[in-house]
Backbone as ProteinMPNN parsed JSONL, in Angstrom:
{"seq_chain_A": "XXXXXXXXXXXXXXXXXXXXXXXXXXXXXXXXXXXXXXXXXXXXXXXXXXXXXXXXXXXXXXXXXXXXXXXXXXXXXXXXXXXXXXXXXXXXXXXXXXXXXXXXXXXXXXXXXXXXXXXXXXXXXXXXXXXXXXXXXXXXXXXXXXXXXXXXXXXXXXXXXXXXXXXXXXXXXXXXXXXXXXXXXXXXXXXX", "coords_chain_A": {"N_chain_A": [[71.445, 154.894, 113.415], [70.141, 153.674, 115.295], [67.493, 153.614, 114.854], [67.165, 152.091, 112.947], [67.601, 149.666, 113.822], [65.419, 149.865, 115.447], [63.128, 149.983, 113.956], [63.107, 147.772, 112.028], [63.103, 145.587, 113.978], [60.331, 145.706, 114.846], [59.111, 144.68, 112.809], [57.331, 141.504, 111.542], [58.567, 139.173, 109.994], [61.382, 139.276, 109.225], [63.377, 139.62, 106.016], [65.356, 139.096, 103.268], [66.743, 139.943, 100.061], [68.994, 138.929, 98.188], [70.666, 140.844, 99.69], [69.346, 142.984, 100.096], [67.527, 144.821, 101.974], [63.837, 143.804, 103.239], [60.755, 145.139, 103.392], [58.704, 146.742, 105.772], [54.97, 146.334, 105.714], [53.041, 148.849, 107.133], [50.475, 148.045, 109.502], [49.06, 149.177, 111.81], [49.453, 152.705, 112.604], [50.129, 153.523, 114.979], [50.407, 151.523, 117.143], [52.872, 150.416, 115.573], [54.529, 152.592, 116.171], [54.844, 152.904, 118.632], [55.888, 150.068, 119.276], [58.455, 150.745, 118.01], [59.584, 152.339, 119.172], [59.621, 155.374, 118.478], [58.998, 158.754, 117.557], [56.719, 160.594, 115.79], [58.475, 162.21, 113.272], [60.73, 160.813, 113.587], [60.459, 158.606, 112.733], [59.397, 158.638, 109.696], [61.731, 160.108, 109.098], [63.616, 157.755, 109.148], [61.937, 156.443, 107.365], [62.192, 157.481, 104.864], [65.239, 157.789, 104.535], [65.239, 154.814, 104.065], [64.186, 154.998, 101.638], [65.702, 156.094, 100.31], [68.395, 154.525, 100.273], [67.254, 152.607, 98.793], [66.859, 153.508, 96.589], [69.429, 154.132, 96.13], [70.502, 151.685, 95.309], [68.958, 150.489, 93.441], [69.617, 152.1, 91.034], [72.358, 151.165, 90.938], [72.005, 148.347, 90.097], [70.476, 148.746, 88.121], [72.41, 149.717, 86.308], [73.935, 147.509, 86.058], [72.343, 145.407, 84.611], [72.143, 147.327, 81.933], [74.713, 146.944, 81.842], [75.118, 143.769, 81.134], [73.216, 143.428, 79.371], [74.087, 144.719, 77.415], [76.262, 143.226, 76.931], [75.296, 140.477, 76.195], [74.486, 140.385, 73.363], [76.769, 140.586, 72.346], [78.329, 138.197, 72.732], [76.769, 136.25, 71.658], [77.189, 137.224, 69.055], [80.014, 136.432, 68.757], [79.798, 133.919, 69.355], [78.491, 133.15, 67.009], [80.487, 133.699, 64.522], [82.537, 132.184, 65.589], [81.242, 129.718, 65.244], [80.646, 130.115, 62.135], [83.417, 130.282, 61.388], [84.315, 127.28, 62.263], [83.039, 126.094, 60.278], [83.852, 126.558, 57.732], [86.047, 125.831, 58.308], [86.035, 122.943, 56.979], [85.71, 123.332, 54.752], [87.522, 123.8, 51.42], [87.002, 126.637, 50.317], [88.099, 130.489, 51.547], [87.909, 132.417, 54.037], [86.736, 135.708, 53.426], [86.26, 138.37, 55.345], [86.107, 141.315, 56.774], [87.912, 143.316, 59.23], [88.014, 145.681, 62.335], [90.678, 147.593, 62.672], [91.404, 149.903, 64.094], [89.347, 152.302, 65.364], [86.829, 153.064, 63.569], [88.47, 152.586, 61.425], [88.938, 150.179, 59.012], [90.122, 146.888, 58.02], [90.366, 144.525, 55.385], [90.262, 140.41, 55.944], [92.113, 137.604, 54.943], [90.825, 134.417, 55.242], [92.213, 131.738, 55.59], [92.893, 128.444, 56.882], [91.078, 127.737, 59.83], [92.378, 127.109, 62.794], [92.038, 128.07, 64.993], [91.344, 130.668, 67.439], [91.653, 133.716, 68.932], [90.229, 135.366, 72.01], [89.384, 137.775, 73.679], [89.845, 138.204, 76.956], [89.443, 140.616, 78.707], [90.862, 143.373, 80.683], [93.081, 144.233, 78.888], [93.719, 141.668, 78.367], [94.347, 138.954, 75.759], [93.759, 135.308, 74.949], [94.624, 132.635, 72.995], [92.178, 130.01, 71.574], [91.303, 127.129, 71.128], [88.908, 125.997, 68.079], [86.63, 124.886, 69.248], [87.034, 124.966, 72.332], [86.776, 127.467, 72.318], [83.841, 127.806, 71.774], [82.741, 126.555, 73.441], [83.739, 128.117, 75.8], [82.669, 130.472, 75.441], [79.626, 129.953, 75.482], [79.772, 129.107, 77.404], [79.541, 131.126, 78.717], [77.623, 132.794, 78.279], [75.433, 131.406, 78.887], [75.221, 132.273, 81.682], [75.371, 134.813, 81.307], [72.912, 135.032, 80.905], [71.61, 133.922, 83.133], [72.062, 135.809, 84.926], [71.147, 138.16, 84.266], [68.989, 137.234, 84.672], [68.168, 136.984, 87.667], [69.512, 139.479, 88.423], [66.815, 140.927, 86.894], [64.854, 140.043, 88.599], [65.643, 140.883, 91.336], [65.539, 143.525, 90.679], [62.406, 143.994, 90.843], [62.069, 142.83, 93.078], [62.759, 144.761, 94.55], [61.437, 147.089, 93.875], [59.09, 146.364, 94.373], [59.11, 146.546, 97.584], [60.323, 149.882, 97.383], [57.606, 150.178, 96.72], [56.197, 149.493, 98.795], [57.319, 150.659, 101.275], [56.76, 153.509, 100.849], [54.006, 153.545, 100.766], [54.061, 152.988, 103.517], [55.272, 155.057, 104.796], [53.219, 157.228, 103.608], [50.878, 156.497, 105.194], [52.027, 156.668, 107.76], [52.192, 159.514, 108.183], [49.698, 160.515, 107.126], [48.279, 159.515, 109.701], [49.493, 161.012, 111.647], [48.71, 163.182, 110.668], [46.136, 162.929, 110.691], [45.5, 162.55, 113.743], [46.341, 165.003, 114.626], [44.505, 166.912, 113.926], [42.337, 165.523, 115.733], [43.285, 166.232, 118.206], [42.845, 168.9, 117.507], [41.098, 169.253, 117.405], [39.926, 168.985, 120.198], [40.837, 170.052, 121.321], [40.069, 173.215, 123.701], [38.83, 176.173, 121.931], [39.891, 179.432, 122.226], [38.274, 182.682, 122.622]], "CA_chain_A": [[71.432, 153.451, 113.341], [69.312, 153.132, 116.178], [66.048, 154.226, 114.331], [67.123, 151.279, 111.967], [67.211, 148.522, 114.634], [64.02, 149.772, 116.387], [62.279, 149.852, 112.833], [62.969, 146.369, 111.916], [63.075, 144.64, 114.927], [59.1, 145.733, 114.498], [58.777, 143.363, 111.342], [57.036, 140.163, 112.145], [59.157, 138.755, 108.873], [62.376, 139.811, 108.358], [63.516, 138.816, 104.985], [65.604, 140.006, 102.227], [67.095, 139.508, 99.052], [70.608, 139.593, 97.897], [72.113, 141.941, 100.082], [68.467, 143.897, 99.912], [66.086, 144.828, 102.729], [62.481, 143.731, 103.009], [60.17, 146.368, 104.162], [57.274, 145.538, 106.215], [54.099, 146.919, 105.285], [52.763, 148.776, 108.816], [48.862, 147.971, 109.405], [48.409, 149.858, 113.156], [50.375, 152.971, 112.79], [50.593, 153.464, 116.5], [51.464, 150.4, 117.281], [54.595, 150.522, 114.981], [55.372, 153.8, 116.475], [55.114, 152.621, 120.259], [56.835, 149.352, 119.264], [59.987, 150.927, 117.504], [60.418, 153.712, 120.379], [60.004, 156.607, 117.887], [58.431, 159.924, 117.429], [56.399, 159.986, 113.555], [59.173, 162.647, 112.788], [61.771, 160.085, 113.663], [59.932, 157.419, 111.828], [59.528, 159.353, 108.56], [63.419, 160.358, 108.546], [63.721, 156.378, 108.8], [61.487, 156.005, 106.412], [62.574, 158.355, 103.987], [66.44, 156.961, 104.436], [65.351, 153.387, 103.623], [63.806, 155.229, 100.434], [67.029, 156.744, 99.704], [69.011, 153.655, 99.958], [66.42, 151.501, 98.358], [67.076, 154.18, 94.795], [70.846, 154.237, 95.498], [70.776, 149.99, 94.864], [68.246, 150.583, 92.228], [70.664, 153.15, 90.36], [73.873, 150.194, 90.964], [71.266, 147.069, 89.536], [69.702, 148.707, 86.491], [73.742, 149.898, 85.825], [74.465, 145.805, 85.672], [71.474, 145.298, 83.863], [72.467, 147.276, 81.028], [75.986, 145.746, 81.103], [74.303, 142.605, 80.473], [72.139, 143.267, 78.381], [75.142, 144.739, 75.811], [77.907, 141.757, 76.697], [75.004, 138.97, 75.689], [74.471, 140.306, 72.249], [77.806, 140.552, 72.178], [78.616, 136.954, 73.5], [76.171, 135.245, 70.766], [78.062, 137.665, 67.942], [81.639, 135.811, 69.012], [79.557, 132.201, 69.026], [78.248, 133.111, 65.613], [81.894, 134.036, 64.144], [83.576, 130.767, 65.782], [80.678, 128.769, 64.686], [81.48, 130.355, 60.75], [84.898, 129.786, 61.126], [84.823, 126.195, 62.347], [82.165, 125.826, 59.159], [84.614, 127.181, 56.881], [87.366, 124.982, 58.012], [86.018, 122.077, 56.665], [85.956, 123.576, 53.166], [88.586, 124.391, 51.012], [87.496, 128.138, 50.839], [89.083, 131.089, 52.67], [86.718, 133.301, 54.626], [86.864, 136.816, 53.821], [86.2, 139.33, 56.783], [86.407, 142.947, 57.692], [87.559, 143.827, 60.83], [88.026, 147.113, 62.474], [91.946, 148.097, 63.136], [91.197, 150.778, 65.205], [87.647, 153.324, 65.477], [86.445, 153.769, 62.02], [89.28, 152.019, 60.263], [88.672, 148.706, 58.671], [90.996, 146.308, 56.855], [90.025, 142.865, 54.376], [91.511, 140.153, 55.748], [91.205, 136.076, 53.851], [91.288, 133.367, 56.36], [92.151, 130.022, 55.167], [92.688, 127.331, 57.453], [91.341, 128.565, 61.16], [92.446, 125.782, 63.712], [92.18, 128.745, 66.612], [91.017, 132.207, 67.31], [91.702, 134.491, 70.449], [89.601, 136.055, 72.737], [89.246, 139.105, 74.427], [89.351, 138.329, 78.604], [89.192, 141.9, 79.489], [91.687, 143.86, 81.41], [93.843, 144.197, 77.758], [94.16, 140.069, 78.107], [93.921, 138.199, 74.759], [94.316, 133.882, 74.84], [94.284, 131.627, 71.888], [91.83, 128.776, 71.969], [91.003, 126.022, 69.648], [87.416, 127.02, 68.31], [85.981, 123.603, 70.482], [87.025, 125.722, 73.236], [85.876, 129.093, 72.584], [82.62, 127.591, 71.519], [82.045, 126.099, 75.052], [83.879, 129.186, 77.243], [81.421, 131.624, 74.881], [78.85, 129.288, 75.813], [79.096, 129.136, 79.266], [79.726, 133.096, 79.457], [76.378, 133.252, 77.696], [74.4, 130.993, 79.329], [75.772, 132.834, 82.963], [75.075, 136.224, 81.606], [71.75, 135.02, 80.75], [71.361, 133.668, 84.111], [72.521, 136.843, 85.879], [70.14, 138.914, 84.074], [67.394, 136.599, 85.298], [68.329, 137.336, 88.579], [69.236, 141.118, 88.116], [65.411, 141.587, 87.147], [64.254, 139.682, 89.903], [65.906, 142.167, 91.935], [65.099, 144.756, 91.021], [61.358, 143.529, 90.733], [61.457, 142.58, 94.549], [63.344, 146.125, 95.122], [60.437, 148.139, 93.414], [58.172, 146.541, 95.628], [59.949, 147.255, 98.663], [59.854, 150.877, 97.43], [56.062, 150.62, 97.067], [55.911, 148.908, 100.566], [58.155, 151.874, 102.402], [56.048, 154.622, 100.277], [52.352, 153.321, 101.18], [54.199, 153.037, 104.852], [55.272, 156.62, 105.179], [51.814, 158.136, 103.546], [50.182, 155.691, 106.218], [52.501, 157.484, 108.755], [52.16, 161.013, 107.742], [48.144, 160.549, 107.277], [47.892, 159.55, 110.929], [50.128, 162.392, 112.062], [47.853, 164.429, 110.239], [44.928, 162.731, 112.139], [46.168, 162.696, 115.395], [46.552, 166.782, 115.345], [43.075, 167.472, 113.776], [41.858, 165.019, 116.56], [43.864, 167.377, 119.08], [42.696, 170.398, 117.516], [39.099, 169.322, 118.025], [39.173, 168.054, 121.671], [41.38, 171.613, 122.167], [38.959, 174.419, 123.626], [39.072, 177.536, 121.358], [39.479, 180.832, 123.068], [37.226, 183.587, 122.352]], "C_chain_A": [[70.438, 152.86, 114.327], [67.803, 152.874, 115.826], [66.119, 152.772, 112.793], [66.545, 149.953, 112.793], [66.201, 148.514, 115.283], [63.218, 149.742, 115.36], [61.997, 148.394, 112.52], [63.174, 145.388, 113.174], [60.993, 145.05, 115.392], [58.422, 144.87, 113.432], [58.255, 142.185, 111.738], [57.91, 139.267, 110.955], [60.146, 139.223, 108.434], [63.435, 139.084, 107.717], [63.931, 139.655, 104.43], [66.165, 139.471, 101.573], [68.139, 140.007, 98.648], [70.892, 140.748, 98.468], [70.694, 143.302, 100.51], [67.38, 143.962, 101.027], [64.919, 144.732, 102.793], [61.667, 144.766, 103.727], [58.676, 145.789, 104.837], [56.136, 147.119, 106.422], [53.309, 146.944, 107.079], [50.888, 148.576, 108.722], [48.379, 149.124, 110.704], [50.213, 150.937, 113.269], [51.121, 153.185, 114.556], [51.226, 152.543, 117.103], [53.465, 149.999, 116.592], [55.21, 151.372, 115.829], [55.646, 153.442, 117.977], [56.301, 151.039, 119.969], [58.665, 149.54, 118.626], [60.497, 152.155, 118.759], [60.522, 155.291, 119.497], [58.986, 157.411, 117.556], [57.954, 159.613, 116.084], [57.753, 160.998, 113.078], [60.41, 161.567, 112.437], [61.534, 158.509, 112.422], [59.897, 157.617, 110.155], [60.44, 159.788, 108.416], [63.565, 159.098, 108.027], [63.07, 156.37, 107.247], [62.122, 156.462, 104.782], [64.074, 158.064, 103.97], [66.385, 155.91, 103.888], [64.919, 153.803, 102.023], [65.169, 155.411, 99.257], [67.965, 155.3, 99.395], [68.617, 152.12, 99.02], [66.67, 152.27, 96.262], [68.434, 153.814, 94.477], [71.487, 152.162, 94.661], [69.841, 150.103, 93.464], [69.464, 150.97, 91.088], [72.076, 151.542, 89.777], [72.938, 148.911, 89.86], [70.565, 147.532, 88.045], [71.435, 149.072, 85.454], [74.308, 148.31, 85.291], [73.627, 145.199, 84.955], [72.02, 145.449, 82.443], [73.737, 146.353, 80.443], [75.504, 144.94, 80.692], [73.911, 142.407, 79.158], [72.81, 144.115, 77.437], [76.115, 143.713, 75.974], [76.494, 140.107, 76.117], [74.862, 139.42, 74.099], [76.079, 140.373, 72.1], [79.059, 139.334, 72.172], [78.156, 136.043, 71.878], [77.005, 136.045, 69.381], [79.125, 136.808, 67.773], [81.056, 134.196, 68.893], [79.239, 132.474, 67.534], [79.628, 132.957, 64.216], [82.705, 132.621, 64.44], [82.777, 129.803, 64.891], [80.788, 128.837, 62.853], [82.556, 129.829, 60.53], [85.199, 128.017, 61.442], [83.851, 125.455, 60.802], [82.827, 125.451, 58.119], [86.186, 126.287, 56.639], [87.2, 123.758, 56.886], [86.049, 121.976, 55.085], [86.874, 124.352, 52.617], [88.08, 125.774, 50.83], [87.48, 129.001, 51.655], [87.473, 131.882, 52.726], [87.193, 134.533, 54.359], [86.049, 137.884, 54.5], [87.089, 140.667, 56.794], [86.766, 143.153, 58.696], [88.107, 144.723, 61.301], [89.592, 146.683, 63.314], [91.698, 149.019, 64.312], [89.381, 151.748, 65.042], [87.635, 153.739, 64.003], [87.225, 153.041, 60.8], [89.108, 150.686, 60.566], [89.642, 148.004, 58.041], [89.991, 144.67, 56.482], [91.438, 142.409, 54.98], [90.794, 138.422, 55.186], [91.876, 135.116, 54.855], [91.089, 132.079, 55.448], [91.808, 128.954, 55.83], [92.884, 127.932, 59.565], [91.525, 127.748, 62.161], [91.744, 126.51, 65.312], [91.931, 130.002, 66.618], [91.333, 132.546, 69.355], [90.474, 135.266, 70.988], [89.885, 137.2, 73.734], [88.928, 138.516, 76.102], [88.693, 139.564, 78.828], [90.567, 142.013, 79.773], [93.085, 144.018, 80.525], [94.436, 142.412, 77.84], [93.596, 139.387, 76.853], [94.08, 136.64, 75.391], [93.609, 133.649, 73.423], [93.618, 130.395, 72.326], [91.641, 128.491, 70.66], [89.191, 126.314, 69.639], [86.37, 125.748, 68.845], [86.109, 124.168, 71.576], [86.603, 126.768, 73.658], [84.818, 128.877, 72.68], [82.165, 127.537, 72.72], [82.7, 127.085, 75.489], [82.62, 129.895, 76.411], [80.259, 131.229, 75.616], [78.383, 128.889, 76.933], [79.364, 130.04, 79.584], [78.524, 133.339, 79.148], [75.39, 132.753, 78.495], [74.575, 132.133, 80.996], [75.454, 133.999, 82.85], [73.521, 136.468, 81.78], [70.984, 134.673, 81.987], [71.062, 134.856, 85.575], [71.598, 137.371, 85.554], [69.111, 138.623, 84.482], [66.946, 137.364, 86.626], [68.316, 138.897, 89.076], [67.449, 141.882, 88.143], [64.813, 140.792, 87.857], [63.803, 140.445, 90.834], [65.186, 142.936, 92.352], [63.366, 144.844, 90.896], [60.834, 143.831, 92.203], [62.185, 144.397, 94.84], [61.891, 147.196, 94.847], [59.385, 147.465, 94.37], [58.366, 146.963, 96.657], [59.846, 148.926, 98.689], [58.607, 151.529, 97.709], [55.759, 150.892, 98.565], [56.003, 150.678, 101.522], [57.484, 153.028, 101.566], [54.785, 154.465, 100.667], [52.891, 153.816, 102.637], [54.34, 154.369, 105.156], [54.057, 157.457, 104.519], [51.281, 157.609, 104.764], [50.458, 156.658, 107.637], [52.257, 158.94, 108.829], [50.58, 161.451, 108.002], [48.136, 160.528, 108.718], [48.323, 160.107, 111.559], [48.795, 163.519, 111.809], [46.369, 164.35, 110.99], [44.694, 162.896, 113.311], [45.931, 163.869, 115.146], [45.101, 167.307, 115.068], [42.149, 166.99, 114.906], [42.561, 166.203, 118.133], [43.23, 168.841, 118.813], [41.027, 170.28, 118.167], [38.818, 169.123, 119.4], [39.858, 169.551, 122.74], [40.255, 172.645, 122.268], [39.178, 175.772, 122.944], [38.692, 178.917, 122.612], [39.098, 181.699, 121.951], [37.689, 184.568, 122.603]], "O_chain_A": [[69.976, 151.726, 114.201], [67.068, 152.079, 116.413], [65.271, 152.636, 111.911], [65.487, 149.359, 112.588], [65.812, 147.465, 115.796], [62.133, 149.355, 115.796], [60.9, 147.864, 112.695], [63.467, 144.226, 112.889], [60.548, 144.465, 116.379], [57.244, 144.515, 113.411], [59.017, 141.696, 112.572], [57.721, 138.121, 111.361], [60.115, 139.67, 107.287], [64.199, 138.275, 108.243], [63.522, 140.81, 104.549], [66.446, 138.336, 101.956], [68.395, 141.212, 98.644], [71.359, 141.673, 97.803], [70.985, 144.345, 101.096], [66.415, 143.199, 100.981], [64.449, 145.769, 102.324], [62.133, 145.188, 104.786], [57.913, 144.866, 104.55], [56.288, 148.241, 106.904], [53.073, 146.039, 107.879], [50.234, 149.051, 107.794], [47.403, 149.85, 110.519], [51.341, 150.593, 113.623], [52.248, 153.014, 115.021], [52.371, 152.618, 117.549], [54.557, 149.592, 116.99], [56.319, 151.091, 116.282], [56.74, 153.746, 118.452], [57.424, 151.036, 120.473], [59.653, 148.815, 118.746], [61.613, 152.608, 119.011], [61.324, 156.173, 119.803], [57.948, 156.839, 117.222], [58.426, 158.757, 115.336], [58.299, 160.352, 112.183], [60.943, 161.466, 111.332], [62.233, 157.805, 111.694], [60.37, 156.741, 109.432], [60.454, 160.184, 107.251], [63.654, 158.942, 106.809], [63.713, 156.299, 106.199], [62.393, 155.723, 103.835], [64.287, 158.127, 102.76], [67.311, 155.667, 103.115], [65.267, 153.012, 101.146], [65.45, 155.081, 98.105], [68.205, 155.051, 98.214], [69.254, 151.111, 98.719], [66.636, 151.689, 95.177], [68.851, 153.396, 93.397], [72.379, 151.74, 93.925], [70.337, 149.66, 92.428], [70.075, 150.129, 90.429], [72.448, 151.162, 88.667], [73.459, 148.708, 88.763], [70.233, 146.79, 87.12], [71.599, 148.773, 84.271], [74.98, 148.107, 84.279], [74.123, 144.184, 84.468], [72.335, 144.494, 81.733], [73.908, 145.606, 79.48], [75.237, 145.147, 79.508], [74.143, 141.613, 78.246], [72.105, 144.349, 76.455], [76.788, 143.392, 74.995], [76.872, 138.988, 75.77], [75.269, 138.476, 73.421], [76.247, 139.765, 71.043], [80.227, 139.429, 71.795], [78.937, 135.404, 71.173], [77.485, 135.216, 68.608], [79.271, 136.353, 66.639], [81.774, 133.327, 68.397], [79.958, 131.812, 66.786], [79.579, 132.224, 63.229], [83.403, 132.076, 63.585], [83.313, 129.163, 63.986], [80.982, 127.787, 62.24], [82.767, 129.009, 59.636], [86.183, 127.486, 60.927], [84.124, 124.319, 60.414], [82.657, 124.379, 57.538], [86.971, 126.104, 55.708], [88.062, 123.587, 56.023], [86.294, 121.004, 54.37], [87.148, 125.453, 53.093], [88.954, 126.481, 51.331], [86.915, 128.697, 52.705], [86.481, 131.94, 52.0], [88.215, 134.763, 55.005], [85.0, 138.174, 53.923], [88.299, 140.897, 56.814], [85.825, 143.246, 59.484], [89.14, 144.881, 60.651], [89.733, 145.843, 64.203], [91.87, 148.631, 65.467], [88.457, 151.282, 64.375], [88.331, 154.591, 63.45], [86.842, 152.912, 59.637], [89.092, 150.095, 61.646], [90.197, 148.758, 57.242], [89.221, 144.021, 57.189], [91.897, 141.3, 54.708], [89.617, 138.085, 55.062], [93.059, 135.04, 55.186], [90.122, 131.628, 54.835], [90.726, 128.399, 55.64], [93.839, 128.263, 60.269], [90.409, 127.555, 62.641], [91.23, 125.952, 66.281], [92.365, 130.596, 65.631], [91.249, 131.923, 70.414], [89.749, 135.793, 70.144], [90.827, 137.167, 74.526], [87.746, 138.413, 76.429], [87.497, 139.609, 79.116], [91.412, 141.204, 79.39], [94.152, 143.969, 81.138], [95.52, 142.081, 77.358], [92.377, 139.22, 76.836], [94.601, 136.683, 76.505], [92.605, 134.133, 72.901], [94.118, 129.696, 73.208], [91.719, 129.097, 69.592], [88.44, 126.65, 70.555], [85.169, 125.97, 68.695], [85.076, 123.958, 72.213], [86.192, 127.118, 74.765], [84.263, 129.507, 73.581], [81.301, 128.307, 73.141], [81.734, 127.459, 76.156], [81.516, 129.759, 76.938], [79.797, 132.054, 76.404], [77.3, 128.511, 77.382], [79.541, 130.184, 80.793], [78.091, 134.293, 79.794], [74.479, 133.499, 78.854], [73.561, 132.818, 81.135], [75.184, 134.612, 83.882], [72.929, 137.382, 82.353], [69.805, 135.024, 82.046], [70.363, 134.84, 86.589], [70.736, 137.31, 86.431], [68.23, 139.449, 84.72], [65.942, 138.054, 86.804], [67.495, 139.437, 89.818], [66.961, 142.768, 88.844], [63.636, 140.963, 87.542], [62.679, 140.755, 91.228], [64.542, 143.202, 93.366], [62.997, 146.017, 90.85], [59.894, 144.522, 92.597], [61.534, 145.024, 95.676], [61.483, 147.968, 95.714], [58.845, 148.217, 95.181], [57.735, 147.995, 96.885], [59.401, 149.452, 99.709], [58.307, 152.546, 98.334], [55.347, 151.839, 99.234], [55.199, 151.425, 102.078], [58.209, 153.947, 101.947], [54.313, 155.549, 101.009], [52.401, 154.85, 103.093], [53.449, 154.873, 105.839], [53.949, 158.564, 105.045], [51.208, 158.508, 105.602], [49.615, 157.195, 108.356], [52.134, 159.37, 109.975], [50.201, 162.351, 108.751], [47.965, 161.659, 109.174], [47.704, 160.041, 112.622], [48.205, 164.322, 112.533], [45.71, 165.202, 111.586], [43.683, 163.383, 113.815], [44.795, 164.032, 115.593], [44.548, 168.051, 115.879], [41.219, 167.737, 115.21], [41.781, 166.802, 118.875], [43.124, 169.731, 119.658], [40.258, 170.871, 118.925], [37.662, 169.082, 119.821], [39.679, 169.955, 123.889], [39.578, 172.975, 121.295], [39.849, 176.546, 123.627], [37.783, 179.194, 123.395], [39.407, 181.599, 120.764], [37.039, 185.606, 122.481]]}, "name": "protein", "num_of_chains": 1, "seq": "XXXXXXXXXXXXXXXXXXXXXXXXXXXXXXXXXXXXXXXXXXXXXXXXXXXXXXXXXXXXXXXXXXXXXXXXXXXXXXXXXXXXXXXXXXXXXXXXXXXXXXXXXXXXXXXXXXXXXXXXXXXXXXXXXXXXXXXXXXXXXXXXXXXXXXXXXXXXXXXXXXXXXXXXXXXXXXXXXXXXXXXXXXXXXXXX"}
């Protein structure tokens, strides 16, 4: 933890996003390395940790992604269906509809007069609303998922940079390791 607080307390900008660390792109590796107090080994564990935790949020955000991005088609299906059924009321005939009993099995069923349909909460919770109601909860679950997803690839937008960032930074680090010793090897006198 220490190799965390001497890393970023090197940042001239520290900034982050939902819950997400900003990485700060190093220009003078020496300078980083004398201002955080750490060896390049120590710096490149760091570095290579923030990598690690920068995939394991990746991994969690493209997981909520997909959710998303199957509950909104799924959202505008259930507005499409209310919006039928409140269609349907207004005319004397019955709607007939398929709908799946259990996995694979279907039954016909003939809807006449639909004042109200239930919804699925989650967590095995049904309610009955009037379809003026479902219309608008659907409707503001949709617009909200659509909102989230905005956000979601934001995210993970600013996260993939961040990866770049902390990947240029540790070649940066590694290269001038590698400089530094060839500069040592050359200024070392060879024995004969």
């Amino acid at each position: 933890m220490a190799a965390a607080v001497a890393c970023s307390s090197y940042t001239n900008e520290v900034t982050e996003r939902r819950g997400i660390p900003a990485a700060s792109f190093v220009q003078d590796v020496q300078s980083y390395l004398n201002q955080s107090g750490l060896d390049v080994n120590s710096a490149l564990a760091f570095l290579q940790e923030r990598l690690q935790q920068y995939r394991v949020v990746e991994m969690k955000l493209l997981a909520q992604q997909r959710d998303l991005q199957a509950k909104i088609p799924d959202i505008e299906k259930c507005l499409d269906i209310v919006a039928t059924l409140q269609a349907k009321k207004d005319s004397s005939e019955a709607l007939v509809a398929d709908f799946e009993v259990s996995e694979g099995i279907y039954s016909r069923a003939k809807i006449e007069d639909a004042e109200s349909v239930c919804l699925w909460l989650g967590a095995n919770v049904m309610l009955q609303y009037s379809c003026e109601e479902a219309t608008a909860l659907l409707q503001t679950n949709w617009e909200n998922a659509k909102a989230s997803l905005e956000v979601l690839v934001a995210d993970l937008q600013f996260l993939r940079d961040q990866v770049t960032i902390t990947q240029v930074t540790t070649a940066r680090v590694y290269n001038w390791d590698v400089h530094q010793r060839r500069l040592r090897q050359a200024t070392t006198p060879k024995e004969s």
